[in-house]
C-alpha positions in Angstrom: 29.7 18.0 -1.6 30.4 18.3 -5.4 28.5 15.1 -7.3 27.1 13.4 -5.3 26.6 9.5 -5.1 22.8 8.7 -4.5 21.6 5.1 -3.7 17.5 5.2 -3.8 16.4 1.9 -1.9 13.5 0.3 -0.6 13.3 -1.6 3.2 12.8 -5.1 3.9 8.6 -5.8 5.1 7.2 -9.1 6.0 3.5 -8.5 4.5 5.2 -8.4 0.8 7.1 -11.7 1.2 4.3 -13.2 -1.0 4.5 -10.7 -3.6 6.9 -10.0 -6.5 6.2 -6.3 -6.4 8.6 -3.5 -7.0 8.3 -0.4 -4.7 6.2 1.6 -6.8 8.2 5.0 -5.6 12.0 2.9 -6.6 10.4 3.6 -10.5 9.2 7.1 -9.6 11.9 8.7 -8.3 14.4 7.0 -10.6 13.0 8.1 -13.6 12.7 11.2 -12.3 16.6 11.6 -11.3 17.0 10.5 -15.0 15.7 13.1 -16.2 17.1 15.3 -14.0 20.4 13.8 -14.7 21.6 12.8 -11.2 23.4 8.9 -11.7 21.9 6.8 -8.8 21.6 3.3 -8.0 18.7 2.0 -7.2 18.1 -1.3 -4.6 15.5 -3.2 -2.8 16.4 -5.2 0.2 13.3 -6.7 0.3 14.4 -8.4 -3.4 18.1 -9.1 -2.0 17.2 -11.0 1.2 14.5 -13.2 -0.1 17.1 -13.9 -3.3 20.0 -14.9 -1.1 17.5 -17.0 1.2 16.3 -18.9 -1.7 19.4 -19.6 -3.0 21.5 -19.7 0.2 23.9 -17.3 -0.7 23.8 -16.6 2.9 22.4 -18.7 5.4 22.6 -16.5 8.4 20.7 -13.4 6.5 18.3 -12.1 9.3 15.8 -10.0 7.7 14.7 -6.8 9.7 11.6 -7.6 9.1 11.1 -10.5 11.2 12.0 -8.6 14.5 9.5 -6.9 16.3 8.7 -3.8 16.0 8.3 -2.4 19.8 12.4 -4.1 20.1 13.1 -1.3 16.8 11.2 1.4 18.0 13.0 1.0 21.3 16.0 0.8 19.9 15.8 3.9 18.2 15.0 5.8 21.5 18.7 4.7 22.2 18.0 1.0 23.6 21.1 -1.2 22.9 20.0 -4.3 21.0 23.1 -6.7 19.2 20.8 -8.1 17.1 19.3 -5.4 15.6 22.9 -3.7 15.3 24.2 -6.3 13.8 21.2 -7.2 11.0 21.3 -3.3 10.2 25.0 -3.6 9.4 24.5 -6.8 7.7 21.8 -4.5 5.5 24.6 -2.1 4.8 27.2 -4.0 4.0 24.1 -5.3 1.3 23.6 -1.8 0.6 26.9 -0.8 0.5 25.8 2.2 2.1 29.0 3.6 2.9 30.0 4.5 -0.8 27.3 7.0 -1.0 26.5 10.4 0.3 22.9 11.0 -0.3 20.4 8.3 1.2 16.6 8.3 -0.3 14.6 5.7 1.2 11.6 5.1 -0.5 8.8 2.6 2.1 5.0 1.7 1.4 3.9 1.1 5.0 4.4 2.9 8.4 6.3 -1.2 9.3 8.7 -0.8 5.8 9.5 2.8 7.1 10.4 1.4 10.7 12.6 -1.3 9.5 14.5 0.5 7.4 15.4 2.9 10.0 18.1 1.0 12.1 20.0 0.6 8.8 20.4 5.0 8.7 20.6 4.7 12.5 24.3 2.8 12.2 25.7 3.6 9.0 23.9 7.1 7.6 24.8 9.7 10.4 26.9 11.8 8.3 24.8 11.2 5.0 22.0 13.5 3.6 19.3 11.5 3.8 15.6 11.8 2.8 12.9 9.0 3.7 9.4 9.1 1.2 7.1 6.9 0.3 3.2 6.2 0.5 3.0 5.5 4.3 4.7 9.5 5.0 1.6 11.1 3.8 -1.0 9.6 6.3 1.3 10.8 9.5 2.9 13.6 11.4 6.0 12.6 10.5 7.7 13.7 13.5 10.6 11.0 13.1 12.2 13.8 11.3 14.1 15.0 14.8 16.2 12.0 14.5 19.8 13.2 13.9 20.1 11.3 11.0 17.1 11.7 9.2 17.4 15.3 7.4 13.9 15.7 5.2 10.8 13.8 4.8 8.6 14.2 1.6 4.9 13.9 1.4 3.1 13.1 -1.4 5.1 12.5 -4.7 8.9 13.3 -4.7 9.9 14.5 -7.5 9.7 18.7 -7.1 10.8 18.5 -3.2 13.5 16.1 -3.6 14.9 18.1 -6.7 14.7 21.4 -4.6 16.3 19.6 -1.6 19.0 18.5 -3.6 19.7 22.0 -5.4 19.4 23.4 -1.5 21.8 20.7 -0.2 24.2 20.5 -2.8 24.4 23.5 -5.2 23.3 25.9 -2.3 20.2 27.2 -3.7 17.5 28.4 -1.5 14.9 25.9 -0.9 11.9 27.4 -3.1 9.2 26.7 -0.7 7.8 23.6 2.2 5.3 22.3 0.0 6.4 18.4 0.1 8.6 18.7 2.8 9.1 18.1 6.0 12.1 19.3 8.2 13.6 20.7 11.6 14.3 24.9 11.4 15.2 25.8 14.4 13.9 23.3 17.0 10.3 23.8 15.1 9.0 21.4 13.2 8.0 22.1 9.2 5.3 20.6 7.4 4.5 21.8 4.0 1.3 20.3 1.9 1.7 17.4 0.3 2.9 17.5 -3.6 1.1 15.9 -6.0 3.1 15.7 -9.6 0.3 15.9 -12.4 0.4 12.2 -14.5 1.3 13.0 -17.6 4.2 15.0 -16.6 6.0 12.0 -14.4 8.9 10.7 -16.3 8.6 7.2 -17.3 9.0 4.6 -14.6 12.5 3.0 -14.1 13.0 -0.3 -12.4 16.8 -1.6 -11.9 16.8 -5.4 -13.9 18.8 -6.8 -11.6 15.9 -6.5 -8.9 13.2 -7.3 -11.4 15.3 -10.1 -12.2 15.8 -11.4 -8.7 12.2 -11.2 -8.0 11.7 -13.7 -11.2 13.9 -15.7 -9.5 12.2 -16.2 -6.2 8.6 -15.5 -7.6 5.4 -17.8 -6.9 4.2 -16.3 -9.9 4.8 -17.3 -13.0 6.7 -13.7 -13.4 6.8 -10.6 -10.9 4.5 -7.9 -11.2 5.7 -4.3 -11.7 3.3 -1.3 -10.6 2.1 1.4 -12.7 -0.2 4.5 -11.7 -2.7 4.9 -14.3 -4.6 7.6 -12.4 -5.2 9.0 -8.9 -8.2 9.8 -7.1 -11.3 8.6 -6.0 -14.6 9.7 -6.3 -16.0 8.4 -3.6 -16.8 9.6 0.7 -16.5 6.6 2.3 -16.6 7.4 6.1 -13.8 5.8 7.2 -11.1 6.6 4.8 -8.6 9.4 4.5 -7.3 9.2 1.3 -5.2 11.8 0.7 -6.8 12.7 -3.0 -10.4 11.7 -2.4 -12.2 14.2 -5.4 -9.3 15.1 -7.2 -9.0 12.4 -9.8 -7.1 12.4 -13.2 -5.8 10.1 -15.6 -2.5 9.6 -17.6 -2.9 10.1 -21.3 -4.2 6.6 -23.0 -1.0 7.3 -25.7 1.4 7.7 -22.9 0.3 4.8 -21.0 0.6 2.8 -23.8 4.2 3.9 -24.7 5.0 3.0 -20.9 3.4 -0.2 -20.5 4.7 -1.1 -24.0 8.5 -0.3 -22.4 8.1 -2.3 -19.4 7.1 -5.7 -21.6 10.2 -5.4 -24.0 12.9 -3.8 -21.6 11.9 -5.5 -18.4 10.1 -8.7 -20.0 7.3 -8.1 -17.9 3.8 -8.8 -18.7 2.4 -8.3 -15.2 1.0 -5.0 -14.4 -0.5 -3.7 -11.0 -1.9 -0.3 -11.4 -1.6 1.8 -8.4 -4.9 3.7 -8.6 -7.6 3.7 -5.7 -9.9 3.9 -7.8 -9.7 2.9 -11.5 -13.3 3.5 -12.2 -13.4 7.0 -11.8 -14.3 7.7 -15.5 -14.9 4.0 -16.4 -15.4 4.9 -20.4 -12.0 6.3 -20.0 -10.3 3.1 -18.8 -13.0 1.2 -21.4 -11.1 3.2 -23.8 -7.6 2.3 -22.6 -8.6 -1.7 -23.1 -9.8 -1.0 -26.4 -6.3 0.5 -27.3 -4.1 -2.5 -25.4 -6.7 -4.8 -28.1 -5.8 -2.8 -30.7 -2.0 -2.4 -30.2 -1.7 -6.4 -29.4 -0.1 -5.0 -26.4 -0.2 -8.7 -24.5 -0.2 -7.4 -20.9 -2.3 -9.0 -17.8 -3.3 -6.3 -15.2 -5.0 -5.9 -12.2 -6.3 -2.8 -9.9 -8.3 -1.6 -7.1 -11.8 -0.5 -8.4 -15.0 0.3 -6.6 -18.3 -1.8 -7.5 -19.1 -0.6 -10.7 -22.8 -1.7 -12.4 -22.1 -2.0 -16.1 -23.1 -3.7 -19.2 -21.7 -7.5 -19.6 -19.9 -6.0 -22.9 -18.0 -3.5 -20.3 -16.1 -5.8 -18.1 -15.5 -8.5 -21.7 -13.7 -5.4 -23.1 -11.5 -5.0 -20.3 -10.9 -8.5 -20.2 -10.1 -8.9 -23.7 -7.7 -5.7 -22.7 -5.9 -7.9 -20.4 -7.4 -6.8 -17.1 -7.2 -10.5 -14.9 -8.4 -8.9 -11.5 -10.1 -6.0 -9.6 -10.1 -5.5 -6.1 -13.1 -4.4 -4.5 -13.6 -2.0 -0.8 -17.4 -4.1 -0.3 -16.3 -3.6 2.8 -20.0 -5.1 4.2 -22.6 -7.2 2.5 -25.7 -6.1 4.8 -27.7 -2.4 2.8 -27.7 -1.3 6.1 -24.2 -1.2 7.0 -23.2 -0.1 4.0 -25.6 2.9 4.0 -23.6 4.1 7.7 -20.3 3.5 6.0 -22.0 6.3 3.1 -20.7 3.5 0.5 -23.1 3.9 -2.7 -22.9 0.5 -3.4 -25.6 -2.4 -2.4 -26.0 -5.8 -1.9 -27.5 -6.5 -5.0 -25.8 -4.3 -6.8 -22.5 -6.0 -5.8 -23.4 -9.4 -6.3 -24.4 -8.3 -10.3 -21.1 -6.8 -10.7 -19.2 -9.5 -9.5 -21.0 -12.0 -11.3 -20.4 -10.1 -14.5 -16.5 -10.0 -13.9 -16.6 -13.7 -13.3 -18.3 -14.4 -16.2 -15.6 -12.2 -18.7 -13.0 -14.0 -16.8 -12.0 -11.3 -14.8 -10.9 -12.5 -10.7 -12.7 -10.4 -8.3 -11.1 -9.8 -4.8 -12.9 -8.0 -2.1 -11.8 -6.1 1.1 -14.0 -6.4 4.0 -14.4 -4.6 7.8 -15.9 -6.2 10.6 -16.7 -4.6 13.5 -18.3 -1.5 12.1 -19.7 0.7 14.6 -23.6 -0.5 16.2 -23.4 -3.5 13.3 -26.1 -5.8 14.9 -25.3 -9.5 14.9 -27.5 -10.0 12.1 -26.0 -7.4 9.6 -23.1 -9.0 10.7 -24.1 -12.2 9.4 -25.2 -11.0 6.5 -21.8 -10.6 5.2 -20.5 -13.9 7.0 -23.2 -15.8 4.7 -22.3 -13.5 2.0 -18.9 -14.9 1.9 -19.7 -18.5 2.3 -22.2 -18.6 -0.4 -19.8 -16.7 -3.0 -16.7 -18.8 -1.8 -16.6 -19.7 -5.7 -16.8 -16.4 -7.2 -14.3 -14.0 -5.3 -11.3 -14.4 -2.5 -11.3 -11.9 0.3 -9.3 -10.2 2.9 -10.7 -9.2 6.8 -9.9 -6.4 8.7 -11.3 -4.9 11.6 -12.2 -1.1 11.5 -9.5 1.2 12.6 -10.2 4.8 13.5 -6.7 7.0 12.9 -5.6 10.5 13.5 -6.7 12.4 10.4 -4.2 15.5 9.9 -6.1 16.3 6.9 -9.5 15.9 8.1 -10.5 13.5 5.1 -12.2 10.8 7.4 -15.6 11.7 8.2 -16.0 9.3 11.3 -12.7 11.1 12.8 -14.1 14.4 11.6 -17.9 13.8 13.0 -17.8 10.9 15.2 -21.5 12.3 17.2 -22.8 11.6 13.6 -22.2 7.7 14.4 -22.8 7.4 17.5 -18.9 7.6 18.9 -16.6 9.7 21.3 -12.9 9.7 20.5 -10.0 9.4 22.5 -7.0 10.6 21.2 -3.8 8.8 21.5 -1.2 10.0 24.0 2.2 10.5 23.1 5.3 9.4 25.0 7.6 11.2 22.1 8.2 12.2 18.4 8.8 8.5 17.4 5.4 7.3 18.9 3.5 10.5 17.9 4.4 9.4 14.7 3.9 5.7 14.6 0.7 5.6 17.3 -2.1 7.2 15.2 -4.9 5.0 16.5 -7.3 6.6 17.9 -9.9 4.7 20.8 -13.5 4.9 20.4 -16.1 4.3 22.5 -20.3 3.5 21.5 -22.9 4.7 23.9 -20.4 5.6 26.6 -18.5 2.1 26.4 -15.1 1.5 25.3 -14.7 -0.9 22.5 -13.9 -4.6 23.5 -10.9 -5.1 21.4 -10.6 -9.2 22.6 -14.6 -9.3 21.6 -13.7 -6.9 18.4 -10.6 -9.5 17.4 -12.9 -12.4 17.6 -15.6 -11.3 14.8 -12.1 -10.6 13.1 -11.1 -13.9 13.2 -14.3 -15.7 13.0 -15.1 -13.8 9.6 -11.6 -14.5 8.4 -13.0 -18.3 8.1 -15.5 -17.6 6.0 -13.0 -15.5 3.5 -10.4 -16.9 1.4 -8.5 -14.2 2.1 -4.8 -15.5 1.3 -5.7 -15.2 -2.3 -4.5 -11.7 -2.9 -2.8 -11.4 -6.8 -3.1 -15.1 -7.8 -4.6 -14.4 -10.6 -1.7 -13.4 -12.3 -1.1 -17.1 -12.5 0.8 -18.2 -9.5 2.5 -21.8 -9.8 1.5 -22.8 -6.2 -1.4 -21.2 -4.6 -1.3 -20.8 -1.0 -5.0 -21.3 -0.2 -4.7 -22.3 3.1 -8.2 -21.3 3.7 -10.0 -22.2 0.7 -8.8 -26.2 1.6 -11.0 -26.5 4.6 -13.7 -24.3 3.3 -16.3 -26.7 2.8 -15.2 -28.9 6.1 -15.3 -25.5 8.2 -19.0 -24.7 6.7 -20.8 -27.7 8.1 -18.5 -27.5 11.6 -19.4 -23.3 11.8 -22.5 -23.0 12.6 -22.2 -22.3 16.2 -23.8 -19.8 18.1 -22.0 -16.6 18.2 -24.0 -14.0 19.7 -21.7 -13.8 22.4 -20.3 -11.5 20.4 -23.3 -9.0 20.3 -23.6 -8.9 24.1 
C-alpha cells in the first residue's frame, strides 16, 4: 500500500452534545503516530456537526446521532434505510473519507461506536480499518465479522495499532493478539487487553481546529480537554467491572506538569478533565501534584472522578488552591445499609463530612447515584431520596438504575456470585454477532421473581426529582446553566411527598 494516508476520527453521540470534550483516545493515538512518524489527520464529527449547526453552515446536517439505534443496528444486518445512507455519506463527504486508506475510529460508548458504523458501512469497504476506544474493552466485540471492519483494539492502542500497521503495511508478522481482536479463519481472536504504562504515552495531541470549533459552540466559557493522570482503582465495588480495578499507577508529577503546561499555551486551554476512575488512589500523591501546579503558577481548573475520601480541611484547600473546581463521586446510596451490600467502604456520615469539606475549599461536588439496588427496602430507599433533598445546596447528582452486564473478565462480583445477593441470572440470547456484541444486559430475578422493569423505571424517575442531575461539568464556569431541575426544586419538595410504597410491593 506504500505510505499510507490515515484519518483518526471520533463519531457523532447525542449524550456529549452538552459537553466541549475531545475524545480522549483522538490525543492518544495521535501523539502516539507522532512519534511513530505516521502523518495523520485527525477529526471529530461530533465537533463538525454541532459547529456547522450553530453557525448554519448547513442547514440540512442530520446528525447520526439522532436516529435510533435499533433502525442502525438493522441496517447494518443489511436493512435498506435512505436516511441513514444518505446521513453516513453526508459524514464522509465531512470526513473526506475517500482520500484515505487506513480508517481508525476512535468511540467512548457502545452508542458513539454504533453511529459511527454506517459511515465505514458505505464508504470504507476497501479501507483498512480499525475501531478502538473505551466502550471495546467492556464487550465481545464480535462486530469484527463485518466485511469492513478489519481489527478491533482493546485497551490502549498504541502497541496493537503499531503492530497492525507494520503487519498491514510493511508485511511484518503480527507479534502477538494481545490488544487485538480479529477474524483468522472463520474463528474469532481475542487477545488481552493492552495497557500502555503512563509515563511512557507520548504526549497528548489534539487537532486546533477541533479545539477551536468546540470554543465556538461551547456553553462553557472554554472547552475542556481530557488528560489521564492515572489509572486504576482501589476499590471492589460489586457492581462494577472496571477493567484495571487493583492495578493503579500514576504519571510522573514532572511529566504531568510539562503536559498540562503544553495544553494551556499551545491549545489555550485552561480546562482539564482527568480521565482517572479513581484519582484518590494515593491521595498524598495527587496532594503533591496540587502543591506543584501552586508552585509552577500553572493557572489550570480541573476536575475528576474520585471516591469519598475523609481528609483533613487543609487536604481538599490544597487541591483547590491547585486548581481542582470539581470531583465526582460513585455515592451511589445514602442508606449504611445499602452501601454495605454494594461492599462500598464509604458511609453516610462519612460522605456527608467529605462533601462538606470540598464545599467549603470551593471545590463542586457531583455525585452518581443507583436506585433499584437489589432487596433495597422502601426505607433505605428513602434514605437517599431525603439525602438528596436536604443537600440540594451542596452537590448536583446524576440517577441511574442498576444494570447487571455480561462480565468477560469476571471483574463484577454480582455477575461473578449473584447467590451471594440474593439473585439468579439470565443470560442474554443472541440473534447474531452484532447483538452479541451490543446486548450485554443480563436479567435478574430476587427470590424467584423477575425484576419489574416499569416498577424499576419509576424509582428511577421519581429519584431523578430529587437530584439536580443535569449539572454535570458546570463548574468549569458554564455561561448558561441548564438546571432544569434545580428551578422547580423547592416547588417539587412541598408537592412530593406522596405515598410511594407502591413501589415496594
Amino acid at each position: 500500500m506504500g505510505s499510507p494516508d490515515i484519518l483518526l476520527f471520533s463519531p457523532p453521540v447525542k449524550e456529549d452534545s452538552f459537553m466541549p470534550m475531545i475524545n480522549a483516545g483522538l490525543g492518544a493515538i495521535s501523539g502516539w503516530l507522532d512519534e511513530e512518524g505516521y502523518e495523520h489527520d485527525q477529526k471529530s464529527l461530533l465537533a463538525d456537526c454541532r459547529f456547522l449547526n450553530k453557525n448554519k453552515f448547513q442547514k440540512d446536517i442530520v446528525e447520526l446521532s439522532v436516529l435510533n439505534q435499533e433502525d442502525v443496528l438493522d441496517y447494518l444486518r443489511g436493512e435498506n434505510n435512505e436516511e441513514i445512507t444518505k446521513v453516513a455519506n453526508q459524514l464522509g463527504d465531512m470526513l473526506d473519507i475517500d482520500s484515505y486508506d487506513v480508517i481508525l475510529i476512535s468511540a467512548k460508548s457502545d452508542d458513539s461506536l454504533i453511529k459511527g458504523l454506517p459511515v465505514l458501512k458505505e464508504r470504507a469497504q476497501e479501507k483498512l480499518v480499525v475501531i478502538g476506544g473505551s466502550c471495546t474493552s467492556t464487550n465481545d466485540l464480535e462486530i469484527v465479522r463485518l466485511p469492513f471492519i478489519d481489527y478491533g483494539v482493546i485497551g490502549d492502542g498504541e502497541i496493537p495499532i503499531s503492530n497492525i500497521l507494520k503487519h498491514e503495511l510493511d508485511g511484518e508478522p503480527l507479534e502477538n493478539d494481545t490488544g487485538l481482536v480479529y477474524v483468522e479463519n472463520g474463528e474469532l481472536i481475542r487477545g488481552k487487553p493492552y495497557k500502555h504504562p503512563l509515563d511512557m504515552k507520548p504526549k497528548p495531541v489534539f487537532n486546533q481546529d477541533i479545539v477551536e470549533k468546540l470554543r465556538d459552540i461551547s456553553f462553557f466559557d472554554e472547552p475542556i480537554l481530557p488528560y489521564q493522570f492515572g489509572r486504576g482503582c482501589t476499590q471492589k465495588c460489586s457492581f462494577c467491572n472496571y477493567i484495571e480495578n487493583q492495578k493503579f499507577q500514576y504519571k510522573s508529577i514532572d511529566k504531568a506538569i510539562e503536559e498540562l503546561r503544553d495544553y494551556r499555551d499551545r491549545e489555550g486551554v485552561r480546562n482539564i478533565f482527568f480521565t482517572d476512575s479513581n484519582l484518590f488512589n494515593k491521595p498524598d500523591y495527587v496532594k503533591k501534584f496540587a502543591e506543584r501546579v501552586i508552585e509552577e503558577e500553572l493557572d489550570i481548573r480541573w476536575g475528576s472522578q474520585a471516591i469519598i475520601l475523609p481528609r483533613r480541611q487543609e487536604f481538599f484547600d490544597t487541591l483547590a488552591e491547585g486548581g481542582c473546581v470539581c470531583l465526582m463521586h460513585g455515592i451511589e446510596s445514602a442508606s449504611n445499609s445499602v452501601l454495605h451490600r454494594m461492599r462500598k467502604a464509604e458511609t453516610r456520615s462519612m460522605i456527608e463530612n467529605t462533601l462538606e469539606k470540598e464545599a467549603k475549599a470551593g471545590i463542586k461536588p457531583h455525585g452518581f447515584f443507583i436506585t433499584d439496588f437489589p432487596h433495597e427496602t422502601q426505607e433505605e430507599y428513602y434514605e437517599t431520596i431525603n439525602f438528596l433533598r436536604s443537600n440540594d445546596n451542596l452537590l448536583s447528582a446524576s440517577v441511574g438504575p442498576l444494570g447487571i452486564y455480561k462480565d468477560r473478565e469476571e471483574r463484577m462480583s454480582i455477575y461473578t456470585n449473584p447467590e451471594e445477593f440474593g439473585l439468579e441470572l439470565e443470560e442474554p440470547e443472541h440473534e447474531d454477532f452484532i447483538d452479541a456484541t451490543f446486548n450485554r444486559a443480563v436479567e435478574y430475578y430476587i427470590d424467584g421473581k423477575p425484576r419489574d422493569h416499569r416498577l424499576k423505571q419509576l424509582k428511577y424517575r421519581h429519584m431523578q426529582k430529587a437530584a439536580d442531575y443535569n449539572l454535570l461539568l458546570k463548574n468549569f464556569g458554564r455561561k448558561k446553566p441548564v438546571h432544569f431541575l434545580s428551578r422547580m426544586f423547592k416547588k417539587l419538595y412541598r408537592k412530593d411527598y406522596r405515598d410511594y410504597s407502591f413501589l415496594y410491593a
